[in-house]
N, C-alpha and C positions, 0 to 999 in steps of 0.2 A: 418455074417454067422448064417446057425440055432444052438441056443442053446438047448442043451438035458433038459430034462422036471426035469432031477434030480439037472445039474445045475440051470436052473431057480429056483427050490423050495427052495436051501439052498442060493440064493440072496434073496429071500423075506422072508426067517427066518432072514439072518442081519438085513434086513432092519427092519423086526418090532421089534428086540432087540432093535436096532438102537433108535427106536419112542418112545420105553417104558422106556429105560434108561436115553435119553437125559430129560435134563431140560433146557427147552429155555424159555428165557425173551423177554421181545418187547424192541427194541434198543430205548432209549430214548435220544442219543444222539445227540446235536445239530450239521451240518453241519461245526466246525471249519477250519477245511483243505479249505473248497471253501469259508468260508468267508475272511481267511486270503492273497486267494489267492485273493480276491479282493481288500484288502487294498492295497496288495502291487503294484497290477497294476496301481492303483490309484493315489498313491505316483510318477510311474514311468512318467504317462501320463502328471503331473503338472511339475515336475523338463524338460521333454524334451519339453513342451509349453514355462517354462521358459528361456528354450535355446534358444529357436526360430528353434527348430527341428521337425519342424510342422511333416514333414512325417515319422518320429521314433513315433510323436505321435500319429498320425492315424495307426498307425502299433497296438500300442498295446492296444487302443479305440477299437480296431477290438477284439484282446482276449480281452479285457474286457467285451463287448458285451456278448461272451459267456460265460465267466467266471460268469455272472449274470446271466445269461438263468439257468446255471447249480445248482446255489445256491436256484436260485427259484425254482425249481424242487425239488430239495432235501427236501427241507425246504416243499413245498404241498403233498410231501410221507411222513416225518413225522406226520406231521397231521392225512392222512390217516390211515399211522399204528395207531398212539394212536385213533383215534376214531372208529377205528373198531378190537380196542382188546377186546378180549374176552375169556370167561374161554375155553380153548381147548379141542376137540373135541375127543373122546375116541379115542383109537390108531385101526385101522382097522385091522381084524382077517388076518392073514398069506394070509386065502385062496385068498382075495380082491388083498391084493400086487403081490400074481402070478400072478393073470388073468390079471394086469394093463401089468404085463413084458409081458405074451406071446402075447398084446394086441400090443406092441410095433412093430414086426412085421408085422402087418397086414397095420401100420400106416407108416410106413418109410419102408417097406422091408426088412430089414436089420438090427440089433442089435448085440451088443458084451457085454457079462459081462465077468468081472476080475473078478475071486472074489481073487485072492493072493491079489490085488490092490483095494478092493473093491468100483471098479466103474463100472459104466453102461454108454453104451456110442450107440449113435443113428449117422448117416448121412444121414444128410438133400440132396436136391435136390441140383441142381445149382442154386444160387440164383441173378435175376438179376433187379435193382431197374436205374428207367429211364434213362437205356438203357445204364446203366454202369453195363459188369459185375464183378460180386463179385466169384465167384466159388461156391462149397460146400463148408458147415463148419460140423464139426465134434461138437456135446451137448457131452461133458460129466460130469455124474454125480459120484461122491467120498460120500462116508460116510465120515464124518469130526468127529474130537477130540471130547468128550465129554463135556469137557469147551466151547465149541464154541458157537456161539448165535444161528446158527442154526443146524440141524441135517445132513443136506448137505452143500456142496457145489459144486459148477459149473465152467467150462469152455466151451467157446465158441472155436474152433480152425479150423483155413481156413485151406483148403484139398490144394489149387491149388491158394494162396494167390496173392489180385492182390489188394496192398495197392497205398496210392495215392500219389503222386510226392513228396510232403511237407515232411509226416512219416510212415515211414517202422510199425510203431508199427501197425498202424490203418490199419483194415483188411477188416470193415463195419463202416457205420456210424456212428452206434451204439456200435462197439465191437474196444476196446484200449486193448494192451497186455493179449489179448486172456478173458477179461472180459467185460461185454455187461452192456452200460448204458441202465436201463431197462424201467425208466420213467415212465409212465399210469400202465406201467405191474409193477411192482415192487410187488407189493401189493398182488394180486392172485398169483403171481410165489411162492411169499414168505409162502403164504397161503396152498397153494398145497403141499410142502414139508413137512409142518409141521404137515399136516394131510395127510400125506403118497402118495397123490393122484400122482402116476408118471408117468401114461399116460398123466393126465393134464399140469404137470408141461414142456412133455417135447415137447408136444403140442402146449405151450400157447410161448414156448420160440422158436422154428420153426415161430409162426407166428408173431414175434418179430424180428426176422428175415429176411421177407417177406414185413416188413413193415419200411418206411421211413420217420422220425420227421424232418421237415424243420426247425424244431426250437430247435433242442436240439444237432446238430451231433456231432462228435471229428473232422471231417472234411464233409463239405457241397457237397453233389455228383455235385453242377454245380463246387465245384474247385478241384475234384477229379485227372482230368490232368492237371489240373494251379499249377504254382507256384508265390514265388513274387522273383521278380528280385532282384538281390544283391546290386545294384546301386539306382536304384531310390524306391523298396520298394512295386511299382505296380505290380499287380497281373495278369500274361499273362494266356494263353493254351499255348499247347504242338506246336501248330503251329506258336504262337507269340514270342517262347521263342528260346533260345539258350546257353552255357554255355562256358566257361573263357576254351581256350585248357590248362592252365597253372595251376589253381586253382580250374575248374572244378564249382566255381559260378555259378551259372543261370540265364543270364543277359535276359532282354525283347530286340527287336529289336533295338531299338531306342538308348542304351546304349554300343549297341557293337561298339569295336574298331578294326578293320582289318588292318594289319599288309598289310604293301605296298605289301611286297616282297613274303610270303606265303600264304597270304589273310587269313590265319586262325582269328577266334572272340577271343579277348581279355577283360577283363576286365579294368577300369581305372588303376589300382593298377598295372598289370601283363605287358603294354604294354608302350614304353618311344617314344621316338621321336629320327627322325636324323638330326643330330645337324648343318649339311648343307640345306637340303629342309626340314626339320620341319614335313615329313610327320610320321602316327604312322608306328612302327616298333616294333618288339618282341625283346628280349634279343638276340636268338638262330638265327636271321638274319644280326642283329647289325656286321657292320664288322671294323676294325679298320685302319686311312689310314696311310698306313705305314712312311707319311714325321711327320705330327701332330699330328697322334693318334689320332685326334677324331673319333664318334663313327657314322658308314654314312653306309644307306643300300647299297643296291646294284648297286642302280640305278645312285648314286653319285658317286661311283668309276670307275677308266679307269682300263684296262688290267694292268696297273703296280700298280693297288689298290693305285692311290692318287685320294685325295678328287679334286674340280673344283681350289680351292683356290690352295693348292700345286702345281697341275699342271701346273695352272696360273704363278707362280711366277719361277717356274725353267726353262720354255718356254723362259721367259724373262733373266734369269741371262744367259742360254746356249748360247742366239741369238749373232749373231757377223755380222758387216756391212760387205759389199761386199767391198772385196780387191780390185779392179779393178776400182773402177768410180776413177777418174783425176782428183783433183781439179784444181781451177780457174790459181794458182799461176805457174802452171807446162807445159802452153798450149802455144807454141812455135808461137813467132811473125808472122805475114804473110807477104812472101817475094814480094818485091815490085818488079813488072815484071819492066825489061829491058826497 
C-alpha cells in the first residue's frame, strides 16, 4: 500500500539513528557448525560401509556432498569479508534513506513500513525457476539490537508456499526456514546494509531470488517432486512414488506391497501374509478361521469362514458310507431249477 511521505520520513530518521548508533565488526568467525557437521557425516558413512549398508551409505555420501558444497561456500565469504573490509563509509544524510524508501515503490509497486515493529517489507513477483513454481516471497527488513553484528536483519517469507516433497521448511532453493543461503551475494547484501543502501539491498536480494545455484541448494529443483523411498532409499518423482496406506512412507514402485483383498500399497513393515496361500494381506483384511484360528484373507475362507485345511478334515470326519450296498456274505444262493 502507498505510504504517507510523513511515514516514510520518520522510517529513514530510525534508520540513520540506526547507522550512527550501531557499531559493527566484520564476523571473523570460522564455519564450526558446517565443519562439525561434516565430521559427523563422516563418521556415519564409515561405521554404515562397515556394516555392509551400502545404501544408508549412499544416503548420507549424498548429504555429505552438500554438507561440503556448504562449508566451502562459507569458508570463500570469509575470505571475502576479510579481504574487502574496510574503514566504513560515512552514514548517508536522512534525505538519501528517503529517496531509497519511496524508490521502493517504483521498483516492486508495493511496500509496507511498521514502524511500531520497525520493519520494511517489499513483495516480490511470482517467482518461477525451471519451470518449478515457487510463488511470491515477502523481503522483510527489521532494525536489529544494538549488540548485533549487523544493523539489520532479514527474512525471506513465501506468500503462497510450494515447498518440495522431502521438507516443509524449504520454500526456495536457496531460502530454509524463512532465511536465504545467500552465497556470491553475501557480500554486497551485507555491504548494502551497512551503508544504508536499501534500495540496493532489497534489489540485490529479489534477484537472489530470481536466481538458481546448482551447486549450493537445501534441495535441488530437479528433486523438488522426488522423494526417496522408505524401503530401498532410491530417489523417485511424484509419478514413480507411492506411500504405505498404513504408515504413510513413501515407497517407489518396485517396493509396494498390495494387499490381495483391498489392493491398497503397503510397506514391508505394514503388510503380513496369509498363512494358507502366502499371499500379501494387510492387518484390516486378515480374517481368522473360526475351526484353527489362523490368520487367511478372504479368498481362503468358505461361507462358514473355515480355512481349505478345516474344511478338508470335517468333510471327511462328517462322511458316512451308504447304508444300503449288501455285502458278499448276505446274497442268497441260486435256486437250482426243477
Amino acid at each position: 500500500m502507498k505510504q504517507s511521505s510523513k511515514t516514510v520520513w520518520r522510517m529513514a530518521s530510525l534508520v540513520e539513528k540506526q547507522l550512527s548508533t550501531h557499531t559493527s565488526e566484520t564476523n571473523t568467525g570460522l564455519p564450526e557448525a558446517a565443519w562439525l557437521s561434516c565430521l559427523r557425516l563422516i563418521r556415519m558413512r564409515q561405521q554404515a560401509q562397515e556394516r555392509g549398508w551400502f545404501r544408508a551409505a549412499a544416503k548420507v555420501e549424498r548429504e555429505l556432498i552438500t554438507e561440503v558444497l556448504q562449508l566451502t561456500r562459507q569458508l570463500v565469504t570469509l575470505q571475502q569479508e576479510l579481504e574487502s573490509a574496510t574503514a566504513e563509509k560515512p552514514v548517508p544524510a536522512i534525505r538519501i534513506v528517503y529517496e531509497d524508501l519511496l524508490a521502493l515503490e517504483e521498483e516492486f509497486g508495493d511496500y509496507i513500513i511498521d514502524l511500531k515493529n520497525k520493519t520494511i517489507s517489499v513483495v516480490t513477483e511470482s517467482v518461477m525457476l525451471e519451470g518449478v513454481y515457487l510463488g511470491a516471497f515477502e523481503i522483510r527488513l527489521e532494525l536489529a539490537a544494538l549488540n548485533s553484528d549487523s544493523p539489520f536483519h532479514y527474512t525471506v517469507i513465501a506468500q503462497d508456499p510450494q515447498p518440495p516433497i522431502t521438507n516443509d521448511a524449504v520454500t526456495h532453493p536457496h531460502v530454509q526456514y524463512d532465511n536465504v543461503c545467500e552465497g556470491d551475494a553475501r557480500v554486497p547484501i551485507r555491504r548494502s546494509l551497512k551503508q544504508g543502501r536499501l534500495l540496493d539491498f532489497f534489489v540485490l536480494v529479489n534477484r537472489l531470488l530470481l536466481t538458481y545455484n546448482p551447486e549450493s541448494p537445501y534441495v535441488a529443483l530437479s528433486d523438488w517432486h522426488s522423494a526417496e523411498c522408505s524401503e530401498c532409499a532410491d530417489v523417485v518423482t511424484t509419478d514413480e512414488q507411492t506411500h504405505c496406506t498404513n504408515c504413510e512412507n513413501r515407497l517407489c514402485l518396485q517396493c509396494t506391497n498390495s494387499c490381495a483383498d483391498c489392493n491398497s500399497s503397503f510397506c514391508h513393515d505394514c503388510v503380513t501374509r496369509c498363512e494358507v496361500c502366502r499371499d500379501n494381506c494387510c492387518e484390516s483384511c486378515l480374517k481368522e478361521c473360526g475351526l484353527c484360528r489362523s490368520s487367511c484373507c478372504s479368498n481362503c475362507l468358505d461361507h462358514e469362514e473355515r480355512c481349505p485345511i478345516c474344511e478338508t478334515q470335517e468333510d471327511e470326519e462328517t462322511y458316512e458310507p451308504d447304508q444300503e450296498t449288501t455285502s458278499p456274505e448276505t446274497v442268497s444262493p441260486a435256486v437250482t431249477p426243477l
